[in-house]
N, C-alpha and C positions, 0 to 999 in steps of 0.2 A: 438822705436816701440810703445810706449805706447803714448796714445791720450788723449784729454782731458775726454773724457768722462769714463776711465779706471779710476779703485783706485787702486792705488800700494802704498806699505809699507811706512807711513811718513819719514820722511830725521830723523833718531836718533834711530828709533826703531831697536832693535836686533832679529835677524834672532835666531830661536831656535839651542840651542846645538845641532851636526847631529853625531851621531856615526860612528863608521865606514859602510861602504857601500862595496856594491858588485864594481867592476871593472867600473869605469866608459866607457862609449861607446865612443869612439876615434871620431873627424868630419870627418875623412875619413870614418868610417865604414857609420858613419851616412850619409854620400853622396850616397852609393850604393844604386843600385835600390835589390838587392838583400835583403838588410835589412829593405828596405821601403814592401818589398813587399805584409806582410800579411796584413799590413794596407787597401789594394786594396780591401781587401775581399768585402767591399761593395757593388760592381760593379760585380758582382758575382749574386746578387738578383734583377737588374730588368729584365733580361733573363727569372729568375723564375715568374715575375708575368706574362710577355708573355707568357710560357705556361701553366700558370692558365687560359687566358684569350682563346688561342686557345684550348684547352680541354677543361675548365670545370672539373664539378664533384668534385673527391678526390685532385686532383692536386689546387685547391682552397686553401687546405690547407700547401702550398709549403711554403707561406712567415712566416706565423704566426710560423707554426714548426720549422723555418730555423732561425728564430731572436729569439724565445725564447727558443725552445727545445733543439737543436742542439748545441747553444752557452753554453748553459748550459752543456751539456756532454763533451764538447771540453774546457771548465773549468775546469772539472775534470779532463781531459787528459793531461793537456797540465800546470796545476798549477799554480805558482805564478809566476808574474814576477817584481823581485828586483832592476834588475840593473839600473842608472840612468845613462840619458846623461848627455853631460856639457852641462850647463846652456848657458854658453857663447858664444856656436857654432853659427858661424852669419847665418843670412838667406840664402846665397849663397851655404853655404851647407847641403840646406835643399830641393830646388829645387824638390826631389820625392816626399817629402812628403806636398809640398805646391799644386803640381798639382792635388793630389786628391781631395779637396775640391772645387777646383777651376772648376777641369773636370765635376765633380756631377752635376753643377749645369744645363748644356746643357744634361744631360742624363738622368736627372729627367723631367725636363720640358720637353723631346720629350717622354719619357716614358708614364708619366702621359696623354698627350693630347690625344697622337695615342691609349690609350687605353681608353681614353672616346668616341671617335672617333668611335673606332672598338669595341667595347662595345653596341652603340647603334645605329650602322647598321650590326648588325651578329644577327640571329634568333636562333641561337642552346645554346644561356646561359638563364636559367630562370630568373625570374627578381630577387628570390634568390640568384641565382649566380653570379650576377649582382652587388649585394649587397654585398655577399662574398667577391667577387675580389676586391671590393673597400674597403673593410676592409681593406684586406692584403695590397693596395693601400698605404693605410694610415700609416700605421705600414713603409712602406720604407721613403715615407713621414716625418714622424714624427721621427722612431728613427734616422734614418741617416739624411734627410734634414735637419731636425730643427736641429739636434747636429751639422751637416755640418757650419749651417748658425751662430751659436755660436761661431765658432772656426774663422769663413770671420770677422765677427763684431767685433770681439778683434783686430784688423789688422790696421795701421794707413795709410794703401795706400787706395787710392778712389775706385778702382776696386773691391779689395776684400772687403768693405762695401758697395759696390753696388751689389755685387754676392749673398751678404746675405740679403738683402733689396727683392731680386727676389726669391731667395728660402722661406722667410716668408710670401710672396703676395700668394705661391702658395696653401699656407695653412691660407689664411685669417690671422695670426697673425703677424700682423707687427709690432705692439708696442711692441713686445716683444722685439726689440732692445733696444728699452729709457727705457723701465722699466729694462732689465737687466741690462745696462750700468750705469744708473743713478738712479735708485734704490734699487737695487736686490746689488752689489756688494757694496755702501756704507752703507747700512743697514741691510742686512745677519746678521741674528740668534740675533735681536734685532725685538721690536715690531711694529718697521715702515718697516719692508720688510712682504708684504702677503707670498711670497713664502716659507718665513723659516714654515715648519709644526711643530706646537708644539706639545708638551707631549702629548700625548693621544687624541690627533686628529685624526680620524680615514680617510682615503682617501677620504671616499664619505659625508664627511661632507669640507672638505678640499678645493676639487675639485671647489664646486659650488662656494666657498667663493670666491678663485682665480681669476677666471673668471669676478665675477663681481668688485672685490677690481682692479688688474691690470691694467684695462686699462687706469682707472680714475689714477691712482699713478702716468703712463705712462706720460700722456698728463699734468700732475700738474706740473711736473720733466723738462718737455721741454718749459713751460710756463712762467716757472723760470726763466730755465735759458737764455730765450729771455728778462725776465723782466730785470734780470740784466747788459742788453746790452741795454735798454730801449727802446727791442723793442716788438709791440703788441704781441698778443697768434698767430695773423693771419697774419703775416708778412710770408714771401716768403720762409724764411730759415727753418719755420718749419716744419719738418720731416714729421708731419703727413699728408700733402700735396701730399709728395711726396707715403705713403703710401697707401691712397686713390687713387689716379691716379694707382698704381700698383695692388693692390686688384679686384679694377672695368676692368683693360685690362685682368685679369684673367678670373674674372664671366665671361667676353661678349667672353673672347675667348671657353670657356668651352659653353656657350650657341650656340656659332656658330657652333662647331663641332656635338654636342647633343643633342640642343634644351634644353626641359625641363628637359627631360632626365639627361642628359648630363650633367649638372649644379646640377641638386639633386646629381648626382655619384660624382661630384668635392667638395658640399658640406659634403659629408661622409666622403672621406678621411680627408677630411681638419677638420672635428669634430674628427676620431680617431689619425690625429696625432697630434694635441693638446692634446687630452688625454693622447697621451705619451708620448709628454713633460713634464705635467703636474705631468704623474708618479714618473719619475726619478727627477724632482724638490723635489716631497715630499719623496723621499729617500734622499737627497744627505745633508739635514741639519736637518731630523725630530728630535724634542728635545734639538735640541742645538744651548746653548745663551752665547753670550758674556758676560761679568760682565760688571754689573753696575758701575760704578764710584761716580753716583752720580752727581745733579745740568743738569742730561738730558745727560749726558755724559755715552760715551762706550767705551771699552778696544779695541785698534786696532784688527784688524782680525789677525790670529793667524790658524796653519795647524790643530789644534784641533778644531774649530770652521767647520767640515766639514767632514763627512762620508769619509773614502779613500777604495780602494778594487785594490789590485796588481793582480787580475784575468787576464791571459794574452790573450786568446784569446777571450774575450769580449771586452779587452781594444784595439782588432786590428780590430772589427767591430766597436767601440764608439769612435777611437781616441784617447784614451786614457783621455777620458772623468772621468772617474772611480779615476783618480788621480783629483780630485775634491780639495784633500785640497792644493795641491799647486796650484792650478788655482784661489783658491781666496785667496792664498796668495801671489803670482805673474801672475795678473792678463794678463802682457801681452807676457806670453811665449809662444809660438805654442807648440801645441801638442806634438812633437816628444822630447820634451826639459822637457816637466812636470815630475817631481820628486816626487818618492814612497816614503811614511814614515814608518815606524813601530812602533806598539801599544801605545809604549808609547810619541808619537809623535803626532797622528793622532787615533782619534778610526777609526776600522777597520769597515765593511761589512763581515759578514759570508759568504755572498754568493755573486757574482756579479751581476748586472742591472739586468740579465734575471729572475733570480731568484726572486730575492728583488722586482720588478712590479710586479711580480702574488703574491707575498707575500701581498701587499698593498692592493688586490683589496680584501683579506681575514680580515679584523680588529681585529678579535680575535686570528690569525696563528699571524699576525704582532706586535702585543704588545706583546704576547709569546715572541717571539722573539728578538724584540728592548727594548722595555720596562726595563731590566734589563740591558741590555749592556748602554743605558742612564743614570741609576742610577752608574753604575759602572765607565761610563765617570767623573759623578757629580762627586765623591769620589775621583777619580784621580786628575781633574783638578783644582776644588774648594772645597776642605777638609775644609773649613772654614765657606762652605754657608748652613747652617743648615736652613732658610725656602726657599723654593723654590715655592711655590705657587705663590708670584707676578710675575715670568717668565714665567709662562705658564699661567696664569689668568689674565693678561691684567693688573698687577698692577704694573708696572712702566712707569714712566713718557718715551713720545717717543725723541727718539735721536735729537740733533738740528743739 
């Protein structure tokens, strides 16, 4: 399952001591659609933007309430969730939980058009409203697309890196694949990855960096590695080719249905949900950095290298996204397979995504809050590193 452009654990390295665990999940259970089922929850919320888009008004406020408000109380309802599947369950008995991403990606793309479509030929939404709905637009967009498109990209068959290639075009961010794949997971919480947020970074300083460091990272990282097959940046196979060609049958399809319109509402979403990938990026590694080694060198990636949060019914709207630190520490497991740690394995999250995004957009509620839990990781994981300012001050040499 893993591809070249995945990093998985070098051939010698030791997987950490695992204490005991809750029951592991059986691959029969994990075949039933019974147990796939909350996962579905996604598909639940484009219903809700169509009738944001047929009413209007309060009902605008369906999506934003429903991914951030709602996940958040049903967090508290609903707890932790501990138990781990087997790692080793093959794909064959995963079939439920591989069609959800795979399903998303036809029910986003008729979701989103038909509602620019029907957006800017219906006279009863103001252009406030207009605006609204493409918010909430985006928010499905971005927290489910883009995480949808995260989980297609890790995938070594051609379809599901194509499925994810379509759900980034719809959101203008396509380089988001080579920068995650070839920069983002061999560079995480060292100072050649822009996404890792450091100490006392606040979001909206964060934000703009990203935007402009990534793209260039992106295109550096696939330039490469044409160069090392000695072939040009503009040769055939490069990806961004094909991401251009998918970006532009977006705009022109959005401008066909909407016009001007049309395309400014496709541009909104596509600006908020980037912003909320960008969110849950600066939660899932703010503060934390591999050890140095030394002579430009890093300490392989490790589950403590990575925010975790066993919140369960957030992890059945994100995929289980939330188990973050086994995903970049086994980069090519699907979803259903990713394994929860405890504290002294993994720092934790006090709260889940929903939570932790409105916490970020707050800088002084957010360092409250992390700011100590980072210092508390430092103590745990490196009791020996008494300065810490070249980590977060740009004073070590970047990784080779």
């Amino acid at each position: 399952m893993t591809t070249p452009r995945q990093q998985t654990e070098p051939d010698g390295a030791e997987a950490p001591a695992r204490p005991a665990r809750p029951a592991y999940l059986a691959p029969d259970r994990l075949a039933s659609l019974r147990h796939a089922a909350p996962f579905w929850v996604s598909f639940l919320l484009p219903p809700l933007a169509i009738v944001a888009a047929i009413h209007g008004g309060w009902t605008l406020a369906l999506l934003p309430a429903s991914t951030w408000w709602l996940f958040w109380g049903l967090d508290l309802a609903t707890g932790l969730e501990k138990a781990n599947a087997d790692p080793q369950t093959p794909d064959d008995q995963l079939t439920a939980y591989r069609l959800i991403t795979a399903l998303w990606v036809p029910v986003q793309c008729v979701t989103l058009f038909a509602l620019i479509y029907y957006a800017t030929h219906s006279d009863h939404l103001s252009g406030g409203e207009k605006a609204w709905l493409f918010f909430g637009v985006g928010i499905l967009t971005g927290t489910i697309g883009i995480n949808y498109s995260h989980e297609l990209m890790h995938q070594s068959n051609r379809l599901e890196r194509n499925l994810a290639d379509l759900l980034l075009a719809m959101v203008l961010y396509s380089h988001f694949r080579s920068e995650h794949l070839l920069v983002h997971h061999r560079y995480v919480a060292t100072p050649r990855d822009a996404v890792t947020a450091r100490y006392n970074e606040g979001f909206h300083r964060y934000f703009p960096r990203v935007l402009a460091e990534c793209p260039g990272s992106a295109f550096a990282a696939e330039r490469a590695m044409l160069a090392r097959r000695k072939l040009p940046w503009h040769h055939r196979s490069n990806p961004y080719w094909r991401y251009a060609a998918l970006q532009g049958a977006m705009l022109a399809l959005a401008f066909g249905l909407g016009g001007w319109a049309g395309l400014g509402l496709f541009l909104l979403q596509a600006f908020v949900a980037i912003w909320q990938l960008e969110l849950v990026n600066y939660v899932e590694h703010y503060g934390l950095t591999r050890r140095h080694l030394g002579d430009g060198r890093y300490e392989h990636v490790k589950p403590h290298h990575s925010w975790n949060s066993a919140r369960k019914a957030s992890n059945w709207l994100l995929i289980n996204l939330q188990r973050h630190s086994d995903h970049h520490y086994r980069p090519d497991r699907r979803f259903p397979l990713l394994q929860t740690y405890d504290e002294d394995e993994a720092p934790q999250l006090p709260h889940g995504y929903p939570v932790m995004t409105v916490a970020a957009m707050i800088p002084p509620v957010w360092r409250r809050v992390m700011n100590p839990r980072v210092r508390d990781w430092r103590r745990r994981h490196y009791p020996d590193i008494e300065d810490w300012k070249p980590y977060y001050k740009g004073g070590l040499p970047l990784p080779r």
